[in-house]
One Martini backbone bead per residue (centre of mass of N, CA, C, O) as a GRO file, in nm:
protein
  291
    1UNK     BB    1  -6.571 -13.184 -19.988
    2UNK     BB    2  -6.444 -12.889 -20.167
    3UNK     BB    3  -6.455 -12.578 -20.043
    4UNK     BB    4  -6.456 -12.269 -20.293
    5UNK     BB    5  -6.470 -11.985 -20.146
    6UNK     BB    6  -6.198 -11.833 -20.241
    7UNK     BB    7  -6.254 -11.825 -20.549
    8UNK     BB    8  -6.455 -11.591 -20.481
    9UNK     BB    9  -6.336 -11.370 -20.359
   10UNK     BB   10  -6.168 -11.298 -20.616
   11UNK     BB   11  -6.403 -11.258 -20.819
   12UNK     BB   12  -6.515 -11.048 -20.618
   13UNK     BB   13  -6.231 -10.845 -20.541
   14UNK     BB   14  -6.092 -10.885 -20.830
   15UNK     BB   15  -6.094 -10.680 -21.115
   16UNK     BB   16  -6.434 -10.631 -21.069
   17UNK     BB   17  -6.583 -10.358 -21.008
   18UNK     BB   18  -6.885 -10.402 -21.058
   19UNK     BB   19  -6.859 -10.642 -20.826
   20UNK     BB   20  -6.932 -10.441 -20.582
   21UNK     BB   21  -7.251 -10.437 -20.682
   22UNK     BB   22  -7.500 -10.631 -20.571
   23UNK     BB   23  -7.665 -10.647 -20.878
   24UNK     BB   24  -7.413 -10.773 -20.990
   25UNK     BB   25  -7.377 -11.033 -20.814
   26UNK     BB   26  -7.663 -11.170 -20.858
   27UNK     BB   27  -7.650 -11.218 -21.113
   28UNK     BB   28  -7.415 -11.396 -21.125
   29UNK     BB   29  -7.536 -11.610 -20.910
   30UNK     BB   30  -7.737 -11.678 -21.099
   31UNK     BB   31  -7.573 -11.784 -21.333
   32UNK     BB   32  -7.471 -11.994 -21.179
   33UNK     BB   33  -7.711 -12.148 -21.099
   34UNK     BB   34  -7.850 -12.192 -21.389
   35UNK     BB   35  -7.635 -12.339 -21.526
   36UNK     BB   36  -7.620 -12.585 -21.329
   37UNK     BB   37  -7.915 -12.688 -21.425
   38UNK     BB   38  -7.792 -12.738 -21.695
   39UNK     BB   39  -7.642 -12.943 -21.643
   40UNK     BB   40  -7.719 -13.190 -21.507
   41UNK     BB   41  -7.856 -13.271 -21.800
   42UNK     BB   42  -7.633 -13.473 -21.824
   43UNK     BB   43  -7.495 -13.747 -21.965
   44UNK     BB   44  -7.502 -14.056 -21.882
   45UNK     BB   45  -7.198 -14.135 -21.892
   46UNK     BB   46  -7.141 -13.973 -21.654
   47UNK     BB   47  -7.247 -14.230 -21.466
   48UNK     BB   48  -7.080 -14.410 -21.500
   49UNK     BB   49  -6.798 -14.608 -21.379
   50UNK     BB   50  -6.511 -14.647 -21.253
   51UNK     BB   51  -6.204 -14.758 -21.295
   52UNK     BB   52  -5.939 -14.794 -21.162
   53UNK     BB   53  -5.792 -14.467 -21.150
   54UNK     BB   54  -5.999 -14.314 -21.073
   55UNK     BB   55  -6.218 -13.976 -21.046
   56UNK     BB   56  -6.432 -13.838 -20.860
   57UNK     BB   57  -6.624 -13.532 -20.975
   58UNK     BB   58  -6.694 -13.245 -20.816
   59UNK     BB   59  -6.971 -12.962 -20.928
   60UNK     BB   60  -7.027 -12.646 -20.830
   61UNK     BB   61  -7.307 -12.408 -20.774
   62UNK     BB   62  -7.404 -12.045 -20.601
   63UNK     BB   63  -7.473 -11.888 -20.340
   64UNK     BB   64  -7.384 -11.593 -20.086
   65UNK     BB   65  -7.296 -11.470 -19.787
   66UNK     BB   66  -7.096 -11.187 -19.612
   67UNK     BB   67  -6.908 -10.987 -19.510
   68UNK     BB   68  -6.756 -10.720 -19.635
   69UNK     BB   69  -6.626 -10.689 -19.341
   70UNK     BB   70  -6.452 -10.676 -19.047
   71UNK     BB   71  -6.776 -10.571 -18.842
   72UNK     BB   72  -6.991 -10.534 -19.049
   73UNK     BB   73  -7.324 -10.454 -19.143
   74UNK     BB   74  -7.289 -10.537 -19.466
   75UNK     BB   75  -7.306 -10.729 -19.753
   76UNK     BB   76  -7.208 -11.024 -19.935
   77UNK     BB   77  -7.256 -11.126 -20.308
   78UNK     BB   78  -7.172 -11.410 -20.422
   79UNK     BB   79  -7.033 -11.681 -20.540
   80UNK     BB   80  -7.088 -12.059 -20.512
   81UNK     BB   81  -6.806 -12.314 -20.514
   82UNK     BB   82  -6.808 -12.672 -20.597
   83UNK     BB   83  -6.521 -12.927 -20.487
   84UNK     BB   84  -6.421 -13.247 -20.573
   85UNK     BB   85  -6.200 -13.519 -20.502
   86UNK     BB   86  -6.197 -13.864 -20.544
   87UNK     BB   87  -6.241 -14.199 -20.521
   88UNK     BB   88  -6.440 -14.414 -20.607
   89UNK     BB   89  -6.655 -14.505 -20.330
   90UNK     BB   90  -6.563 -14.307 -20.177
   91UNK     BB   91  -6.663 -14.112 -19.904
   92UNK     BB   92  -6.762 -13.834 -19.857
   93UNK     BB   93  -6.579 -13.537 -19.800
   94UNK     BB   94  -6.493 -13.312 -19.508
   95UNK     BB   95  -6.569 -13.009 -19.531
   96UNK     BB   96  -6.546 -12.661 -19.412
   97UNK     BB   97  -6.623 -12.356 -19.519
   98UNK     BB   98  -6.375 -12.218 -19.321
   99UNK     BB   99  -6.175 -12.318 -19.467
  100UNK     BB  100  -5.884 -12.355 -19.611
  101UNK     BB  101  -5.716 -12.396 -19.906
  102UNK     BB  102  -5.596 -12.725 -19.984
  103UNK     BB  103  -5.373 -12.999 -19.811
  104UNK     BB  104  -5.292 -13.318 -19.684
  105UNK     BB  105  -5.024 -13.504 -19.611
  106UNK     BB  106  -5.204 -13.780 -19.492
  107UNK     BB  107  -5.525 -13.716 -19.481
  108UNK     BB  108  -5.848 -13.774 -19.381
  109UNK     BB  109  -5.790 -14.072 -19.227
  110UNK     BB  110  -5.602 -14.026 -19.034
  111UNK     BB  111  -5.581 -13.859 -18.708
  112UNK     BB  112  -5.377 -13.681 -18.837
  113UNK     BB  113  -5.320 -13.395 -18.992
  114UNK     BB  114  -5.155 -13.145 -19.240
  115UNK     BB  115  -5.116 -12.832 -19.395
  116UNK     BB  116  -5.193 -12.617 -19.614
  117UNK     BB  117  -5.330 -12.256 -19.635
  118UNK     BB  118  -5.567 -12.058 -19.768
  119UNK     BB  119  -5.699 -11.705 -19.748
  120UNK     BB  120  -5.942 -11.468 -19.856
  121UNK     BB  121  -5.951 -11.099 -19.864
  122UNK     BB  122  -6.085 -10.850 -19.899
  123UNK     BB  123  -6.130 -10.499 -19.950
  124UNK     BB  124  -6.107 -10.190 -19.789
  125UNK     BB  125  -6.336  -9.896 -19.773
  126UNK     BB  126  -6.449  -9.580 -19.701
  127UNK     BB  127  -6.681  -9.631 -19.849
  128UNK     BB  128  -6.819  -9.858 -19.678
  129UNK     BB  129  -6.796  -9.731 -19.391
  130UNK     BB  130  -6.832  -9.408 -19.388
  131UNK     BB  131  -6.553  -9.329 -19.313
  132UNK     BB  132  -6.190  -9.205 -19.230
  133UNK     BB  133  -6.008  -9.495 -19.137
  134UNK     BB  134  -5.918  -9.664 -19.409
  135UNK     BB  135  -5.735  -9.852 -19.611
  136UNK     BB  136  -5.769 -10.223 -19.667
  137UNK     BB  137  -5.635 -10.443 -19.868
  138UNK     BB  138  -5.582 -10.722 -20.052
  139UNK     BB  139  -5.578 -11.046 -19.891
  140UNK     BB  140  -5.332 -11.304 -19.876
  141UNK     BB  141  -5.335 -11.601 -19.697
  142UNK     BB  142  -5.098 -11.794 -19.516
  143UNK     BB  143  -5.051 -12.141 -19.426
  144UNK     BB  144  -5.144 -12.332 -19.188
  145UNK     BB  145  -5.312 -12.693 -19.073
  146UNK     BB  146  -5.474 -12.882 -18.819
  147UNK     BB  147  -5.587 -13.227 -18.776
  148UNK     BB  148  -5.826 -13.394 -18.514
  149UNK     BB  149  -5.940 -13.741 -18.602
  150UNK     BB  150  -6.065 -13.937 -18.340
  151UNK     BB  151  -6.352 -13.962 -18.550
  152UNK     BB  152  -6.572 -13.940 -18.804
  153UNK     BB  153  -6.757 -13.771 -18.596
  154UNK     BB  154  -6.463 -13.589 -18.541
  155UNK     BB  155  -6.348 -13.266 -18.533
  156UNK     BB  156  -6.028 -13.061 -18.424
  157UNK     BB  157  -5.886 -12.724 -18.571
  158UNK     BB  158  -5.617 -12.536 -18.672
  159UNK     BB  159  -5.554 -12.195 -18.807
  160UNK     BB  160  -5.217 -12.023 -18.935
  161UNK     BB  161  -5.171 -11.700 -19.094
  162UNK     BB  162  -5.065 -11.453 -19.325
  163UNK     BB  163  -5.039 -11.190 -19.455
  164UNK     BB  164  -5.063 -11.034 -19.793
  165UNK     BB  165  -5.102 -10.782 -19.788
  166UNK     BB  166  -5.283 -10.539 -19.662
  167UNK     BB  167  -5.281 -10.656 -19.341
  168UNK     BB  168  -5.001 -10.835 -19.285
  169UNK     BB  169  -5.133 -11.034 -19.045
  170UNK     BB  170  -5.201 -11.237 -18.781
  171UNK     BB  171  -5.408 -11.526 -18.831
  172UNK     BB  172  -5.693 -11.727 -18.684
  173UNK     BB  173  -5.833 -12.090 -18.562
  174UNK     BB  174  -6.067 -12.268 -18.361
  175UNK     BB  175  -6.210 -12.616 -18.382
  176UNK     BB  176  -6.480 -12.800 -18.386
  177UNK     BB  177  -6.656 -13.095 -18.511
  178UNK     BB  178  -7.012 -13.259 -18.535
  179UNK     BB  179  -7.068 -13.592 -18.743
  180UNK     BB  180  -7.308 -13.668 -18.954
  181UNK     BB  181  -7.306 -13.984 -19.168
  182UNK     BB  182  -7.361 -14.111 -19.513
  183UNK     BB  183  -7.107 -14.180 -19.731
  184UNK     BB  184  -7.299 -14.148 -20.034
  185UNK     BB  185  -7.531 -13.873 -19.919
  186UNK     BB  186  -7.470 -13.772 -19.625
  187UNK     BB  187  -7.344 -13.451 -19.455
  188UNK     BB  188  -7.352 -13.323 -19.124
  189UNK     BB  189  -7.272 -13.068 -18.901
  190UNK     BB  190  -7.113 -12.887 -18.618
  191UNK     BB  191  -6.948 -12.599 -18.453
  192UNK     BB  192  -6.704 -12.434 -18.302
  193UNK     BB  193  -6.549 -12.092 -18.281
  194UNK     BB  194  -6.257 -11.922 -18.279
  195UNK     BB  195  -6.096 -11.571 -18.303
  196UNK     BB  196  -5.803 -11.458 -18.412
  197UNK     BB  197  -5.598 -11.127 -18.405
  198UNK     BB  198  -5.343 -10.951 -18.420
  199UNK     BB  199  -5.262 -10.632 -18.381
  200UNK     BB  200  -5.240 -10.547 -18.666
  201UNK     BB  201  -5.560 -10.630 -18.740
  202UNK     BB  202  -5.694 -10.501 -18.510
  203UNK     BB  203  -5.611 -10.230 -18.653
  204UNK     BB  204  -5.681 -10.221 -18.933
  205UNK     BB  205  -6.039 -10.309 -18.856
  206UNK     BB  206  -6.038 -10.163 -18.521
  207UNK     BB  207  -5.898  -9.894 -18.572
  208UNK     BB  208  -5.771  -9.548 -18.442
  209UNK     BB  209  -5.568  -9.312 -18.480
  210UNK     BB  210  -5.793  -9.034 -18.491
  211UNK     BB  211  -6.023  -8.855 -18.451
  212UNK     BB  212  -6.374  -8.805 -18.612
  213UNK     BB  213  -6.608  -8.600 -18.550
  214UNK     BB  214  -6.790  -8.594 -18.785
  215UNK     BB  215  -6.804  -8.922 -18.767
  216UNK     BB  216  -6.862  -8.974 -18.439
  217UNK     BB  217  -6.546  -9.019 -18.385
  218UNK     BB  218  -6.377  -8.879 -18.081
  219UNK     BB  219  -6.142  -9.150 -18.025
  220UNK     BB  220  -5.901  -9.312 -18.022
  221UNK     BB  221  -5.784  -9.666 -18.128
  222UNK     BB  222  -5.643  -9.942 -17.945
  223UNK     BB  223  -5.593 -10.253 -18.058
  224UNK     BB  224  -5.553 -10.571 -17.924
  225UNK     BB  225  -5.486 -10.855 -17.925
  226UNK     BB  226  -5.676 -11.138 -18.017
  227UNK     BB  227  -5.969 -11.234 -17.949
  228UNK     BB  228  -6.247 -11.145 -18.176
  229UNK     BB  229  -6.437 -11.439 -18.211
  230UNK     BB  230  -6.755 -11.607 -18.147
  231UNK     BB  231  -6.859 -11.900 -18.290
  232UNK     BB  232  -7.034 -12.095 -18.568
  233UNK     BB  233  -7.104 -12.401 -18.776
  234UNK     BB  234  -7.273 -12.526 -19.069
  235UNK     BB  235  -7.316 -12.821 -19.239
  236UNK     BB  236  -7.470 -12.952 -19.593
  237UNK     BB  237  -7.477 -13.274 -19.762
  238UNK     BB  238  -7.691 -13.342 -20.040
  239UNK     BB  239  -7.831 -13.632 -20.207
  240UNK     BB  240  -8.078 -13.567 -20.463
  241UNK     BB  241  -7.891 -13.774 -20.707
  242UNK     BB  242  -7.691 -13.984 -20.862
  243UNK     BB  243  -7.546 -13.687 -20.979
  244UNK     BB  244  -7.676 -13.489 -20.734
  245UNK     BB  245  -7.703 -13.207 -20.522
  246UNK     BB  246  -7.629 -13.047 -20.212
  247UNK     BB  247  -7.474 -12.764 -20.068
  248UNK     BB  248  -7.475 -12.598 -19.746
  249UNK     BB  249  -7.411 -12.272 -19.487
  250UNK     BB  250  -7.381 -12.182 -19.162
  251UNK     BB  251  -7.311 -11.855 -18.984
  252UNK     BB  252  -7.171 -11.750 -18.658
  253UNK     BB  253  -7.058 -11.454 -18.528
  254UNK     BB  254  -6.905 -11.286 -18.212
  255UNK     BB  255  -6.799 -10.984 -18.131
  256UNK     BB  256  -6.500 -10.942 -17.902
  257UNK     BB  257  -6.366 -10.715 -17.681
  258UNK     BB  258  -6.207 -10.486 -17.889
  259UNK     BB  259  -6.336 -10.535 -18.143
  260UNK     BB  260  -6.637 -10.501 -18.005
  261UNK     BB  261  -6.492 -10.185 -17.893
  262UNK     BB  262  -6.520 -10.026 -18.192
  263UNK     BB  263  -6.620  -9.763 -18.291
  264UNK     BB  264  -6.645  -9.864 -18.604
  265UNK     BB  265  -6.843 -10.090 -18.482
  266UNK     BB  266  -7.080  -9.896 -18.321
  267UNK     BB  267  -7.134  -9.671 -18.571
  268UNK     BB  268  -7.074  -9.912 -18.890
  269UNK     BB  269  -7.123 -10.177 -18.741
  270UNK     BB  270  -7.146 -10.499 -18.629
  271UNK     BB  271  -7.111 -10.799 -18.420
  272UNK     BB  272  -7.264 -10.939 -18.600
  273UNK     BB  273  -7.168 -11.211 -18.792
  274UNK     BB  274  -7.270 -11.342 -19.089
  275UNK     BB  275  -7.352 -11.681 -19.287
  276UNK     BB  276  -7.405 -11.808 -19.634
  277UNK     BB  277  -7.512 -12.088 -19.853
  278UNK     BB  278  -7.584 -12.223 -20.157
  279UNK     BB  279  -7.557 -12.536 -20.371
  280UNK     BB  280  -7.493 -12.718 -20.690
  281UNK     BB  281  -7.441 -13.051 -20.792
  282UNK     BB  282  -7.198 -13.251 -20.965
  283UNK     BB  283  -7.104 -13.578 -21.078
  284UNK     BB  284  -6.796 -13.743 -21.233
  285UNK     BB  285  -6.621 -13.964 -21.408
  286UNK     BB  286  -6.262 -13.985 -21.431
  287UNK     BB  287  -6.077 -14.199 -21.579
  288UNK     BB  288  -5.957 -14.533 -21.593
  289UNK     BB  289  -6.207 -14.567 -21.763
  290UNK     BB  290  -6.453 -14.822 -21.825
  291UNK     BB  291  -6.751 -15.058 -21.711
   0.00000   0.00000   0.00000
């Protein structure tokens, strides 16, 4: 299945000042985990079979939490959107939450895919962090990854994306996923990531240009590039029933290095950067006619 983060953070960072307040998110995840209890409602004929040429179609909703920005001690909560297009009778398809929306120009059958990388970072104000340390604008990353997968239970992904607007830095990272499934009830993950950011990037987050002793920031910091954050993800999609089911994840960076050493990481944010998700899905087959 395709894990629809970034149109979330889209929704909740762009255009709608209400929802950066904590109990505006709220009720919004609310309100769509509620819509989703009542589509699974769904008539019969939605689980009919599709005849060759058509698609199933995964759709769900419901609620995450991850950080305001990176380094945050506060949390985003958002709406968790689940989406997913695959050929009838093939097995649920694999992919972790922290992937970046895209498609693979070989498939996920190959031994190598690659193709584009698409992801949404929010913006970060001022007023978020409590100190004058800077604003960094809503940044679209753009790029590509590369996926190999040695066996149907094992995959290693690396991502390289470019900002535009915002951060304007390259970001990526690398990982691992060892993966155990049931072709069309349950799919659990767990695995390995390491987060790099260069200079500029960690300028944006994790820089200071010069001391704000007022806000206990006593001296400018400039930090290099490199690794960011280590830390692991766990994904779990499991069919509750004919055509619907659950899918959450939960996931752990710990900032390290100068990320780490960062006064404004000391004083207004935390090393510790968590994050987790959980929505409800149903499928039914378009196209192709019906058997």
């Amino acid at each position: 299945m395709l894990f629809c983060r970034v149109a979330a953070t889209i929704f909740v960072t762009s255009g709608f000042p209400d929802m950066q307040k904590p109990k505006a998110r709220l009720r919004v995840a609310a309100l769509t985990g509620a819509v989703l209890l009542l589509s699974i409602a769904a008539p019969a004929s939605a689980q009919d079979e599709a005849a060759p040429g058509g698609r199933t179609v995964t759709l769900g909703l419901g609620a995450q939490i991850y950080p305001l920005y990176p380094g945050a001690h506060d949390y985003n909560i958002a709406p968790f959107p689940v989406f997913g297009l695959r050929r009838p009778g093939e097995p649920i398809v694999f992919q972790s939450a922290d992937d970046g929306g895209g498609f693979g120009f070989l498939g996920h059958d190959s031994v190598i895919d690659f193709g584009p990388a698409v992801r949404f970072q929010g913006k970060r104000d001022e007023d978020d962090v409590g100190a004058p340390v800077g604003n960094v604008g809503f940044t679209v990353e753009v790029g590509g990854f590369v996926d190999i997968n040695p066996s149907r239970n094992f995959r290693i992904r690396a991502e390289l994306r470019r900002g535009i607007g915002g951060h304007k830095a390259w970001v990526g990272w690398l990982g691992a996923d060892l993966i155990a499934r049931d072709d069309q009830n349950y799919i659990f993950s767990i695995g390995p990531r390491v987060r790099w950011g260069n200079n500029r990037y960690n300028d944006a987050y994790f820089g200071l240009p010069s001391a704000i002793p007022a806000s206990g920031l006593p001296a400018a910091y400039n930090p290099r590039g490199g690794i960011t954050a280590i830390g692991g993800i766990a994904n779990f999609t499991h069919r509750l029933g004919r055509n619907w089911g659950l899918q959450a994840y939960a996931g752990y960076d710990r900032l390290v290095r100068d990320a780490a050493d960062s006064p404004i990481v000391r004083a207004f944010g935390s090393r510790d950067q968590l994050s987790g998700g959980a929505g409800l899905w149903i499928e039914f087959n378009v196209g192709g006619g019906r058997r």
